[in-house]
ZAKOL-226195 format. One record per residue (C-alpha): residue number from 1; residue in three letters; y, x, z negated. Coordinates in steps of 0.02 Angstrom, whole numbers. Each point is the difference from the previous one (the first is absolute). Last residue first. Layout:
residues N
> resi|resn|north|east|up
> NUM|ALA|Y|X|Z
...
***
This chain:
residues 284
> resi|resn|north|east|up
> 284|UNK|-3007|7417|-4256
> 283|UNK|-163|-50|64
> 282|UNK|-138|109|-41
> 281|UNK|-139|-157|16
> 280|UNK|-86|21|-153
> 279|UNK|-89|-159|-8
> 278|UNK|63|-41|-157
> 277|UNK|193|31|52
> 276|UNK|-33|-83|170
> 275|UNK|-47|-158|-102
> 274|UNK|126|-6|-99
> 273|UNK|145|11|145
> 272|UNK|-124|-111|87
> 271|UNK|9|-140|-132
> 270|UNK|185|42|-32
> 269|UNK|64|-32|168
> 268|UNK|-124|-166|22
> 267|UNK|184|-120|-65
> 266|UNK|-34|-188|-53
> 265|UNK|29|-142|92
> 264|UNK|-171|-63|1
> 263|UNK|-106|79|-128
> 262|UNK|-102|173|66
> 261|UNK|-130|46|83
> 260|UNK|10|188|66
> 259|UNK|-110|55|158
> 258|UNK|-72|151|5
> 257|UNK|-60|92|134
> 256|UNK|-120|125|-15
> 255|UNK|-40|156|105
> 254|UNK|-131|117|61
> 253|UNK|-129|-113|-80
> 252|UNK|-181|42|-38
> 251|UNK|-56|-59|-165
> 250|UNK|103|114|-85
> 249|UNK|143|-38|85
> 248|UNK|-16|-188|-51
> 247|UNK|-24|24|-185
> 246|UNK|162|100|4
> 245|UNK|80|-177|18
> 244|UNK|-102|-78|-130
> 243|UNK|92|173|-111
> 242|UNK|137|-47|38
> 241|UNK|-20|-162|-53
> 240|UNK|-33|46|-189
> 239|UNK|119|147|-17
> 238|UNK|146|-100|79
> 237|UNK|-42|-145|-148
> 236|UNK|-129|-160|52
> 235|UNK|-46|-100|150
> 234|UNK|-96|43|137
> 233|UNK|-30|-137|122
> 232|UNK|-154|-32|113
> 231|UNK|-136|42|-136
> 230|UNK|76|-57|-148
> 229|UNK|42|-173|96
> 228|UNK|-178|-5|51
> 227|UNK|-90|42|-186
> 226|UNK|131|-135|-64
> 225|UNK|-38|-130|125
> 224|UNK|105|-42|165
> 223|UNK|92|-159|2
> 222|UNK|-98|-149|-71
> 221|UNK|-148|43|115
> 220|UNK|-6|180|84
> 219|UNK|-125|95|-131
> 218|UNK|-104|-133|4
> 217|UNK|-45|-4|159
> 216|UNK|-42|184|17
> 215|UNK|54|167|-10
> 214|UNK|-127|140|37
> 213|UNK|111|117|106
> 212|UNK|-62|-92|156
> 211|UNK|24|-160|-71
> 210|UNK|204|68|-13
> 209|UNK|-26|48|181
> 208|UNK|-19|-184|44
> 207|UNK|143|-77|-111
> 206|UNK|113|122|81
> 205|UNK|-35|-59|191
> 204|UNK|-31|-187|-59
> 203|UNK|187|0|-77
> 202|UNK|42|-132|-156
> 201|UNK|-44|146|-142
> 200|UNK|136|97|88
> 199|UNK|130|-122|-44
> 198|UNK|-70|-28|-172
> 197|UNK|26|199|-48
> 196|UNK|179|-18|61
> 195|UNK|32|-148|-132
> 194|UNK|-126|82|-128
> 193|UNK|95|173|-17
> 192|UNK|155|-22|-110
> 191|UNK|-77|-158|-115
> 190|UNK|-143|133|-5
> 189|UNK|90|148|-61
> 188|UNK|76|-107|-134
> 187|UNK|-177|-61|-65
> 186|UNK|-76|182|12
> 185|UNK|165|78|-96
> 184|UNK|27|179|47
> 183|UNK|110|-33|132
> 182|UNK|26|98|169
> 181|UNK|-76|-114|127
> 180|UNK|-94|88|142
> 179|UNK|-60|-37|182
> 178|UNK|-88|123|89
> 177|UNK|-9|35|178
> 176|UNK|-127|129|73
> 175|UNK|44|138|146
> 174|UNK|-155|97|23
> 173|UNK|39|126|155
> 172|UNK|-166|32|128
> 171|UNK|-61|165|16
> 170|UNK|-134|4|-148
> 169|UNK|-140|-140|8
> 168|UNK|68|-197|59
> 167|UNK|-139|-55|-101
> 166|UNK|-11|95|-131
> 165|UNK|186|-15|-25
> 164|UNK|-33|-213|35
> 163|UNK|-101|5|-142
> 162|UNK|99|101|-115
> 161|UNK|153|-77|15
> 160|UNK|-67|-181|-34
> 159|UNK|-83|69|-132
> 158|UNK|178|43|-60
> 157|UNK|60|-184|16
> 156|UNK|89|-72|139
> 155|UNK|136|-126|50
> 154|UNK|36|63|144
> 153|UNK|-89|134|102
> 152|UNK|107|124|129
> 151|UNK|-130|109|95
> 150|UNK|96|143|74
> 149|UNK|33|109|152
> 148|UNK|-66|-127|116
> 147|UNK|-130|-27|139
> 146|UNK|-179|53|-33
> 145|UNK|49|1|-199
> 144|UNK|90|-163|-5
> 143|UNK|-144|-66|129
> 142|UNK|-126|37|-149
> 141|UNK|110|-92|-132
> 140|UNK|16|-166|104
> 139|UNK|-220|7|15
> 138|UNK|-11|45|-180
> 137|UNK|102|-138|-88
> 136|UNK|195|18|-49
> 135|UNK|106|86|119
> 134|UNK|195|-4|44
> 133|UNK|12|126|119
> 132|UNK|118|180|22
> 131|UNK|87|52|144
> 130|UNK|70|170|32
> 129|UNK|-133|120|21
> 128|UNK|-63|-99|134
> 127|UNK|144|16|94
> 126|UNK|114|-132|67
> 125|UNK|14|-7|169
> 124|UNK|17|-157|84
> 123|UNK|-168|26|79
> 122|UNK|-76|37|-173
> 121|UNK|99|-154|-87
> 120|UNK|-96|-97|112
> 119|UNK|-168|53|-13
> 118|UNK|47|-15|-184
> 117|UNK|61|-187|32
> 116|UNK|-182|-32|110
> 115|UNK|-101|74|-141
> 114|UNK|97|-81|-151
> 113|UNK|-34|-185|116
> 112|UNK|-187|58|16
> 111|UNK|-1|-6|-202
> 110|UNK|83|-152|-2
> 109|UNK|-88|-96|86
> 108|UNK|122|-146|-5
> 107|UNK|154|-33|-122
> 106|UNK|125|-76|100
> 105|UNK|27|-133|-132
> 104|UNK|61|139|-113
> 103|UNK|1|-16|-180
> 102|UNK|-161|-79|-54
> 101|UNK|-89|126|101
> 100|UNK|78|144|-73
> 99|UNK|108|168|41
> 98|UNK|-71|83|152
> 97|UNK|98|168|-30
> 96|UNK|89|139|42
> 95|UNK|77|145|-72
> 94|UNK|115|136|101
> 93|UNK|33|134|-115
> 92|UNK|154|86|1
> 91|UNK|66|176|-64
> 90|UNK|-53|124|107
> 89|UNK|63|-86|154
> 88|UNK|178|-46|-42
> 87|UNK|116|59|136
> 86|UNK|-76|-69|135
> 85|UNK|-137|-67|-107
> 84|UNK|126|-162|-28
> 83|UNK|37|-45|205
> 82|UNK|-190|35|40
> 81|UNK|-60|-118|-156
> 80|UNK|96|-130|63
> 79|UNK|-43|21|156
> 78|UNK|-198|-13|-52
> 77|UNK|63|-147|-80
> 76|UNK|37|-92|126
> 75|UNK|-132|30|93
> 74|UNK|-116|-53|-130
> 73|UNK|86|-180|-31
> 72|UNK|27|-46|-159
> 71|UNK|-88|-155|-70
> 70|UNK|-156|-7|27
> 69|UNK|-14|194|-54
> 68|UNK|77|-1|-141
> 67|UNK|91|154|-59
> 66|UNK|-48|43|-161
> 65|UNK|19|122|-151
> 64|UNK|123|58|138
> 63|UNK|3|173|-81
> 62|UNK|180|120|-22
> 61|UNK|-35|186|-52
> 60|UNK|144|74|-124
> 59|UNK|55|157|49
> 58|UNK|194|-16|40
> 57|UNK|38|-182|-29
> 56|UNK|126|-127|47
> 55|UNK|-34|15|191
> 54|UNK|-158|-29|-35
> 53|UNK|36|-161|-98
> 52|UNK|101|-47|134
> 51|UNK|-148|32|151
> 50|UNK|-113|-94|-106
> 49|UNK|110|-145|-31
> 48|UNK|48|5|205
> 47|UNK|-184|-38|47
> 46|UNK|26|-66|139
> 45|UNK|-137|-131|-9
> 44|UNK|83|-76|-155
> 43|UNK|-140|-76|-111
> 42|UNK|-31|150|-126
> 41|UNK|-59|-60|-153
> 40|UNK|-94|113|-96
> 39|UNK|114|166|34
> 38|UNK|-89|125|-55
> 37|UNK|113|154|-96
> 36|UNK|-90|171|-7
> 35|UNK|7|163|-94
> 34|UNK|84|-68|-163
> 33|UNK|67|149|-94
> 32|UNK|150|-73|-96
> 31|UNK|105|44|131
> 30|UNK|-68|-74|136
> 29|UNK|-22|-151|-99
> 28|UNK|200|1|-22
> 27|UNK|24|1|196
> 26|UNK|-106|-132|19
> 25|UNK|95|-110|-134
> 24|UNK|164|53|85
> 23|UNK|-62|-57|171
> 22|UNK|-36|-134|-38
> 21|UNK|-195|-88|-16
> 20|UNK|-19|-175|35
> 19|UNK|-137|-76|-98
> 18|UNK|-198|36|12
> 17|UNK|5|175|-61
> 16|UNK|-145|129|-3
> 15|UNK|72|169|-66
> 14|UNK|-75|157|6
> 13|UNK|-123|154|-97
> 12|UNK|-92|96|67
> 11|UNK|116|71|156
> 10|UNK|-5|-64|132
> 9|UNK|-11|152|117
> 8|UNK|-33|-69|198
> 7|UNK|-137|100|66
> 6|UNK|11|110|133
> 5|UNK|-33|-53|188
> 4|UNK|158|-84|52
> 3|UNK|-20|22|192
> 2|UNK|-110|-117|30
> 1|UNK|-49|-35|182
***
């Protein structure tokens, strides 16, 4: 039975992050106004980052942007998850995922594999109102709304967010990620952007909902095109990309993650500190 029945508060605006997080950095994102922290690479079935960076914090929502599901066992996290929303409950979300064929050799039927890990998760007892999927095309997005709090899309645009609002309908939390370069300089913001963009460009699952968005072959050779890097990245000043990320809620998001881009070796801080003070997050 789930006893978590009211909706976890995100907050519009978080942070998607694909490196280790500390615990000072979360605790600085909490106080710039930052609702939500995902964790994008969480392989530790224990979850002890999450339970740290909670620990860390006082309001600040943690998100496995995901857990895999090949690769983690359900049981164990459903313990996990027990041991942290002992004391933590409000303030986690529970995301998992099926990650991509060319990743995980396991990769079979995936879609009944998310059914049989939720069926799991429900008899180790983690509410409904605390998990969250990873969710792309139709069929993936409708079981995050029969089973999940939230539908987390990657590597989205804003008609992304509005088709899979209309489809999921009202109850259902919106959780896109968006990637962003702060520079104002198209070339610049593309030597940033094009490595990670390429990566993505390589994956069958992203390639596919991109041709659903009206993308096509040409827009993947060579890189990514212009029209698909504009698309998939904002780049520009903190007016400019805050306002891409606003472009989200208005199609139908509760919340929006962003996700900085930035040169190797090189510090985010001021990227979010920026981008929290265009956004108008009220942090001190």
């Amino acid at each position: 039975m789930d006893e978590i029945s009211s909706k976890i508060d995100l907050g519009a605006i978080g942070v998607w992050r694909h490196d280790r997080t500390e615990p000072g950095l979360a605790a600085e994102l909490e106080r710039l106004g930052y609702g939500t922290l995902w964790l994008g690479n969480v392989t530790d079935p224990d979850l002890a980052v999450v339970e740290q960076l909670l620990d860390a914090t006082g309001t600040l929502v943690v998100a496995t942007g995901i857990v895999n599901i090949w690769s983690s066992p359900a049981d164990r996290i459903a313990r996990s998850y027990r041991r942290i929303a002992e004391r933590h409950a409000d303030r986690f979300l529970l995301g998992i995922g099926a990650g991509h064929p060319e990743a995980t050799k396991e990769f079979v039927r995936p879609y009944e594999a998310l059914n049989d890990y939720l069926d799991a998760l429900d008899a180790g007892g983690v509410p409904v109102a605390r998990r969250a999927l990873a969710a792309l095309g139709p069929r993936v997005l409708r079981l995050a709304g029969d089973r999940t709090a939230a539908a987390h899309p990657y590597l989205v645009t804003p008609e992304h967010t509005r088709r899979a609002r209309d489809l999921l309908g009202t109850g259902p939390l919106l959780a896109p990620e968006q990637k962003v370069v702060l520079e104002t300089d198209p070339a610049r913001a593309r030597a940033i952007g094009d490595a990670t963009l390429g990566l993505y460009l390589g994956l069958t699952n992203y390639v596919g909902n991109l041709r659903r968005l009206g993308f096509d072959d040409t827009d993947f050779a060579d890189g990514g095109s212009d029209r698909l890097f504009d698309a998939l990245i904002l780049h520009g000043d903190p007016a400019r990309v805050a306002k891409g990320l606003r472009a989200h809620l208005d199609a139908g998001a509760d919340h929006v993650a962003l996700q900085v881009l930035h040169p190797d070796g090189t510090d985010p801080l001021p990227a979010y500190r920026a981008l929290a003070g265009a956004l108008g997050l009220g942090g001190e």
